[in-house]
C-alpha positions in Angstrom: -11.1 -28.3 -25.4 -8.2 -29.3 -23.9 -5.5 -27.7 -21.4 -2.0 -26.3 -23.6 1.5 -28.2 -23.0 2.3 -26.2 -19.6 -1.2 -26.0 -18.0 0.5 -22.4 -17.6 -0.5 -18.7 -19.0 2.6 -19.3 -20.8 1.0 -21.3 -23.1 0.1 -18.3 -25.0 3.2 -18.1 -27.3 5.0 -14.4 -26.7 3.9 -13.9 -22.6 6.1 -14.8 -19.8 5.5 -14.9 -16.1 8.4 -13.4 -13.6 8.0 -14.1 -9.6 9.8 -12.5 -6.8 8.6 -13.1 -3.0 10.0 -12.6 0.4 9.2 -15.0 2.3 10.4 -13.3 5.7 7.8 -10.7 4.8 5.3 -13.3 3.4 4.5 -11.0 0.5 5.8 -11.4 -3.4 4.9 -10.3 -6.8 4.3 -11.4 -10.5 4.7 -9.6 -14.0 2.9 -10.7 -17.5 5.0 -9.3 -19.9 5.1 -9.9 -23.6 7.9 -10.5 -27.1 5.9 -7.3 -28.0 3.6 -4.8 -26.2 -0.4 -6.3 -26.3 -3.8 -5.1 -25.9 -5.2 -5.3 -22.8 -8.6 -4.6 -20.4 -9.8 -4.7 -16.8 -12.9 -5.3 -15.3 -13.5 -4.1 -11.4 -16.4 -5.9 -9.4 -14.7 -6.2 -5.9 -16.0 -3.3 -3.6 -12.0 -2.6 -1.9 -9.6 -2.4 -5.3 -6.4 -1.1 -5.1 -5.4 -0.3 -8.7 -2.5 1.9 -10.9 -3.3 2.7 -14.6 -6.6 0.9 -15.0 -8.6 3.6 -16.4 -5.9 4.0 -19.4 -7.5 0.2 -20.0 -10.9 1.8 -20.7 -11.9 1.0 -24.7 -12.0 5.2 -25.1 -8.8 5.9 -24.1 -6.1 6.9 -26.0 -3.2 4.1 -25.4 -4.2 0.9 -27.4 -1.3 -1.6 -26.3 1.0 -1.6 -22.8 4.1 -3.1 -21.7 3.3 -5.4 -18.7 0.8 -6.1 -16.1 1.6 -6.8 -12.3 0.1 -8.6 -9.7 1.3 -7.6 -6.1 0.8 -8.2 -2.6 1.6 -5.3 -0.2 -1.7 -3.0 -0.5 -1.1 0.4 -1.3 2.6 -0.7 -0.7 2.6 -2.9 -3.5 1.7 -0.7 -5.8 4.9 0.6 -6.3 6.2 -2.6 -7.7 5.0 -1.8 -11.4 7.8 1.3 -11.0 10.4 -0.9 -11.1 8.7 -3.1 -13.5 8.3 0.4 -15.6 12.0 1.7 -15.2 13.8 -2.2 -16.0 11.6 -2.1 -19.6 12.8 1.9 -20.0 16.3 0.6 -20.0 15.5 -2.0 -23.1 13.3 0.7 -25.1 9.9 -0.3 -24.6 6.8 1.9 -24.2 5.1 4.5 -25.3 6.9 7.1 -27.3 5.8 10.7 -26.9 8.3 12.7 -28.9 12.0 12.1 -27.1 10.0 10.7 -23.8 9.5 6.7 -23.7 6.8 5.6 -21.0 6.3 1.8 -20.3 2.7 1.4 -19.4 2.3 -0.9 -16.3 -1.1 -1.3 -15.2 -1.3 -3.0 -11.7 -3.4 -4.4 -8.9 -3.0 -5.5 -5.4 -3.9 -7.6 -2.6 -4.5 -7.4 1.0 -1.9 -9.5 2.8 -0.5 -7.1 5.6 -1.7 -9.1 8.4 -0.7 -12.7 7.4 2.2 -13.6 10.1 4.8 -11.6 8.0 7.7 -9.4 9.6 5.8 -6.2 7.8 8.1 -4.1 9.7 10.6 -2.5 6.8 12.7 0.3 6.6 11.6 1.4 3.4 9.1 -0.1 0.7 10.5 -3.2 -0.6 8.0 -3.8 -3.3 10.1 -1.9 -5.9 12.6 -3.8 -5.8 10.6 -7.0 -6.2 8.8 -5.5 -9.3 12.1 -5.7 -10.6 13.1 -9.0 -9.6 9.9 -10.3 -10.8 10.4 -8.8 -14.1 14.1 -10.0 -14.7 12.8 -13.9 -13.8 10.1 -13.6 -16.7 10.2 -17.3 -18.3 7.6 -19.5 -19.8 8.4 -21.6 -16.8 7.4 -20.9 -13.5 6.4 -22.2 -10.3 2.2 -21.4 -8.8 1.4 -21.8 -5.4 3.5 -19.9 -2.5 4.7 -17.5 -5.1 4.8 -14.7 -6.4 1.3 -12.6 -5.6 0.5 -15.0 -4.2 3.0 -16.0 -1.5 1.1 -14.5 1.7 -2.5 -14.9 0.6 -5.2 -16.6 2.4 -9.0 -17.7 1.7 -11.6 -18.0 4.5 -10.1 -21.2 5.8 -7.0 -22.3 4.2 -4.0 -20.8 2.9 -4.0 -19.1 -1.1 -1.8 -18.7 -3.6 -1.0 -18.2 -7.1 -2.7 -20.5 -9.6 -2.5 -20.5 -13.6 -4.6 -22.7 -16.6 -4.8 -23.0 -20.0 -7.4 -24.5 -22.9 -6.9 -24.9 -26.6 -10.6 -24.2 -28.1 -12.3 -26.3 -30.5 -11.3 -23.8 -32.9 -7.5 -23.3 -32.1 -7.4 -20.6 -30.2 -5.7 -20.8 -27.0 -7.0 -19.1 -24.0 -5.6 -18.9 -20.1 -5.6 -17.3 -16.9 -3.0 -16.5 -13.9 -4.7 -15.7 -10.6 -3.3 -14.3 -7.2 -6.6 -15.8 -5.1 -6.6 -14.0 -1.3 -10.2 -14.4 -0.8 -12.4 -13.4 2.1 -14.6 -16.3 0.6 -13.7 -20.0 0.2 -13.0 -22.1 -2.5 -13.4 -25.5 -0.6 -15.1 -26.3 2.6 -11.5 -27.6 4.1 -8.7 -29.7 3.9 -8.8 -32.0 1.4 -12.9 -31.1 0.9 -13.6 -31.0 -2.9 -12.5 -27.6 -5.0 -16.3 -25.6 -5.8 -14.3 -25.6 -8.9 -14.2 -29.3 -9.2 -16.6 -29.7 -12.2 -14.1 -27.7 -14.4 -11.0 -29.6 -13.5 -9.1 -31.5 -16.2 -6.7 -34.4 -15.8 -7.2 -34.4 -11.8 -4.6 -31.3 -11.8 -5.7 -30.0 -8.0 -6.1 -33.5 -6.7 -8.8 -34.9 -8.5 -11.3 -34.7 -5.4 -15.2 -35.4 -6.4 -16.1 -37.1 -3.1 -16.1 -35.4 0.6 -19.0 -33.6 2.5 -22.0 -31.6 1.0 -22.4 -28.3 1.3 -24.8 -25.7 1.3 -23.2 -22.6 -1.0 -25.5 -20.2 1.0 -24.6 -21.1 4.4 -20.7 -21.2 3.4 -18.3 -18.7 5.1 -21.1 -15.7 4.7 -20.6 -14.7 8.5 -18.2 -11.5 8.2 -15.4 -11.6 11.3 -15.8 -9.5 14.3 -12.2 -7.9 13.4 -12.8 -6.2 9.6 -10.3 -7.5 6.9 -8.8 -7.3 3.8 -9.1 -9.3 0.8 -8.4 -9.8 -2.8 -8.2 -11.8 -5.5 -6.4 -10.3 -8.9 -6.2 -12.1 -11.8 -4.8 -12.2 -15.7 -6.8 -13.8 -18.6 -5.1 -13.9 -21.8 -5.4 -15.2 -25.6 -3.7 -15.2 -28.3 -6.5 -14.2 -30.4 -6.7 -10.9 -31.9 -9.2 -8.8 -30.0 -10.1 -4.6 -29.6 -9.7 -3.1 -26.5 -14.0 -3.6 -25.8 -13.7 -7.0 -27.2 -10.5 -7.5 -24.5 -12.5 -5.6 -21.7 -16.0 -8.1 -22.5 -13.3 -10.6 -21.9 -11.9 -9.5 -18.5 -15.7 -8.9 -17.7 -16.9 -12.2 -18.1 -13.9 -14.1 -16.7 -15.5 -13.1 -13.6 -18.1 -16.2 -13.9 -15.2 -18.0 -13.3 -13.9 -16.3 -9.9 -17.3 -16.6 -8.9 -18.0 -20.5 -9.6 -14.6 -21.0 -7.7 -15.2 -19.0 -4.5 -17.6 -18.4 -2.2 -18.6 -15.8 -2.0 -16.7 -13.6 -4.1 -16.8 -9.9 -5.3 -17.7 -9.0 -1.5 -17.4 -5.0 -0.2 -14.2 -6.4 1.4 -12.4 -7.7 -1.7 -11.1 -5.8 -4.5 -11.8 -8.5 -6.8 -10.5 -7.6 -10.3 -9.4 -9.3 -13.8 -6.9 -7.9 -16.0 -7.4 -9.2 -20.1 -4.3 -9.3 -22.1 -4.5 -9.9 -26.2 -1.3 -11.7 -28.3 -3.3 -10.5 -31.4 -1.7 -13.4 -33.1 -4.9 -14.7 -34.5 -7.5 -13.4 -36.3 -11.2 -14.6 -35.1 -13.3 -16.4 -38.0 -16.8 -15.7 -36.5 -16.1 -12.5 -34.3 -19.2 -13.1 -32.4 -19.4 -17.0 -31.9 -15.3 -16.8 -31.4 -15.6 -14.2 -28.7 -18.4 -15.8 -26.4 -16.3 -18.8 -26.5 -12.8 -17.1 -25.4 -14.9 -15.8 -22.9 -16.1 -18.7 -21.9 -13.1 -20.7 -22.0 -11.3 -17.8 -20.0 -13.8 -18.1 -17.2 -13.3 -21.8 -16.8 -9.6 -21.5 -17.1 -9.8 -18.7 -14.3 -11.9 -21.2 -12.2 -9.3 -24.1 -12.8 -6.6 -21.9 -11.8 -7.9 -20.5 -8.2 -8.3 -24.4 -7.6 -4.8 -24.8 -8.5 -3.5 -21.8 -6.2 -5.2 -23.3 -3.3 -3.8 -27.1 -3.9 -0.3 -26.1 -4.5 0.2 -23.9 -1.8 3.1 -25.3 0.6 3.0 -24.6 4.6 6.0 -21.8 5.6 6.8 -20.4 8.6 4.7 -18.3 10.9 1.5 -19.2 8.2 -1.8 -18.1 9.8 -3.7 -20.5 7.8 -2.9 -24.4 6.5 -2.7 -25.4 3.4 -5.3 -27.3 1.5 -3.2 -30.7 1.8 -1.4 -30.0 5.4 
C-alpha cells in the first residue's frame, strides 16, 4: 500500500472536494461531488447525529446512485447547506428524473460548532449560501485543516479540522477518506504529543511524532464537562472500486475502526459520529470477498491517517477557544 499522488480523496479519479468557510462565524462547509452521480452508504454510531437523506442510503431503498455528499458545520443550521448544493446541480441537469421533475440527491451531516468563539449572531441562515460556494470551488485540489467543515471544530484539547488520505492497494484499487473531526474525545494527549493514529502514518505526513509521553487510553479525556456539549466528527470514505449499495454501506461501517483507533474516545452519547461511503464504480473487484475486506480495511486506516492530518494542519485564528496541535 501506498498513499495516491495528492494524499487527498481526490485521488479517486472523477470526485472533487469544494470548501467554503466564514471565518467571522468560525463555521464552513465541504461537498464530494462526482464527473457522474455514484453509489453511496452511511453508517450512524454516534449517539447526537444530525443527518438529511441518510435513510435513502439504506441497501433497500429505492435510489441506487446520488449527486453529492456535504459535510457542514452549523448543527441543525447547517443542514440547509445541501439545498443549495441541491438547487446549483438542478441548474446543470443532474439528479434524479421522475417524469418532467429532476431531484439532486444530497445526503448530509453536521457538526456541533455553535459555541466555538464565532460571531453566531446572523440575520438569517447563512449555510445555504455556503453549500453553494462550496459546490462551485469543487477541484481536485484543496486545502485541509481550518477549512471547510472543518473550520470551527475542536477535540478535547486542541483545535480540529478537516483532514483527508489516500492508499493504492496491493491490488490497484485506490481507496480514501475526507473527515470533518470535532470530537468530544482526543486524538493526541497535547501539543506536539504523538497522533493515537501514529502507527498508521505514512511518509511523516502529520509531523512524524513517535516519541513524547505515555498514555493510558482509559484514563484519557473520559471525564464528561460540567457544562454538556456538542460534538461530531463526519466523514467521507471513497473508492473507485465498483461496489452495491450493502457492499458500500459494509464499507462506511467498518471505516469506523478507523475513527475509533484515532480518537479517544469516540462514538460517545454526545457525538454524532457518522461515515458517509461513496463508490466510482470504475473497477470491477477480482475476489469480491478478499477485495472488499481489504477496501475496508484500507478505508479505516485512511480515515485514521486523515483525523491526524485535520488536527496537524489546523492554523490558530482569531477568537479560537482551543490551540492548535503545533501552536
Amino acid at each position: 500500500m501506498r498513499p495516491g499522488k495528492r494524499n487527498l480523496i481526490t485521488d479517486i479519479k472523477g470526485l472533487y472536494i469544494g470548501n467554503s468557510e466564514d471565518h467571522s462565524i468560525k463555521t464552513g462547509v465541504t461537498v464530494l461531488t462526482g464527473d457522474r452521480p455514484f453509489v453511496a452508504g452511511v453508517s450512524v454510531m454516534g449517539g447526537a447525529p444530525g443527518t438529511r437523506e441518510t435513510d435513502l442510503l439504506a441497501p433497500d431503498k429505492m435510489i441506487q446512485e446520488i449527486d453529492a455528499l456535504v459535510l457542514s458545520g452549523g448543527s441543525a443550521f447547517g443542514l440547509d447547506s445541501a439545498s443549495g448544493v441541491a438547487d446549483e446541480l438542478a441548474k446543470t441537469g443532474r439528479g434524479y428524473k421522475a417524469g418532467d421533475a429532476n431531484i439532486p440527491i444530497v445526503p448530509a451531516a453536521i457538526l456541533f460548532d455553535l459555541l466555538n468563539g464565532g460571531n453566531k449572531n446572523w440575520s438569517s441562515n447563512p449555510y445555504k449560501n455556503l453549500g453553494k460556494q462550496a459546490l462551485l470551488n469543487k477541484s481536485e485540489d484543496f486545502n485541509i485543516g481550518s477549512y471547510g467543515a472543518g473550520t470551527g471544530a475542536t477535540t478535547a484539547n486542541l483545535k480540529g479540522g478537516l483532514g483527508s488520505a489516500s492508499l493504492i492497494l496491493d491490488n490497484g484499487i485506490t481507496v480514501a477518506a475526507i473527515v470533518a473531526v470535532n470530537s468530544f474525545g482526543a486524538v493526541s494527549n497535547g501539543k506536539r504529543e504523538p497522533f493515537y493514529a501514529s502507527a498508521f502514518e505514512f511518509d511523516n505526513e502529520f509531523g512524524g511524532i513517535k516519541t513524547g509521553s505515555q498514555y493510558n487510553p482509559t484514563e484519557v479525556h473520559i471525564k464528561v464537562p460540567s457544562k454538556k456539549l456538542q460534538n461530531t466528527t463526519i466523514a467521507i470514505v471513497a473508492t473507485d472500486a465498483k461496489l452495491t449499495k450493502s457492499q458500500a454501506t459494509r464499507m462506511a461501517t467498518v471505516s469506523h475502526d478507523g475513527m475509533a483507533r484515532a480518537i479517544i474516545p469516540s462514538h460517545t452519547p454526545i457525538d454524532g459520529d457518522l461515515i458517509f461511503s461513496a463508490s466510482t464504480g470504475d473497477k470491477n473487484l477480482s475476489n469480491s470477498i478478499e477485495d472488499e475486506l481489504l477496501i475496508g480495511h484500507g478505508a479505516s486506516i485512511c480515515l485514521a491517517r486523515s483525523i491526524a492530518r485535520a488536527i496537524y494542519t489546523a492554523t490558530a485564528k482569531a477568537k479560537d477557544i482551543k490551540p492548535t496541535f503545533n501552536d
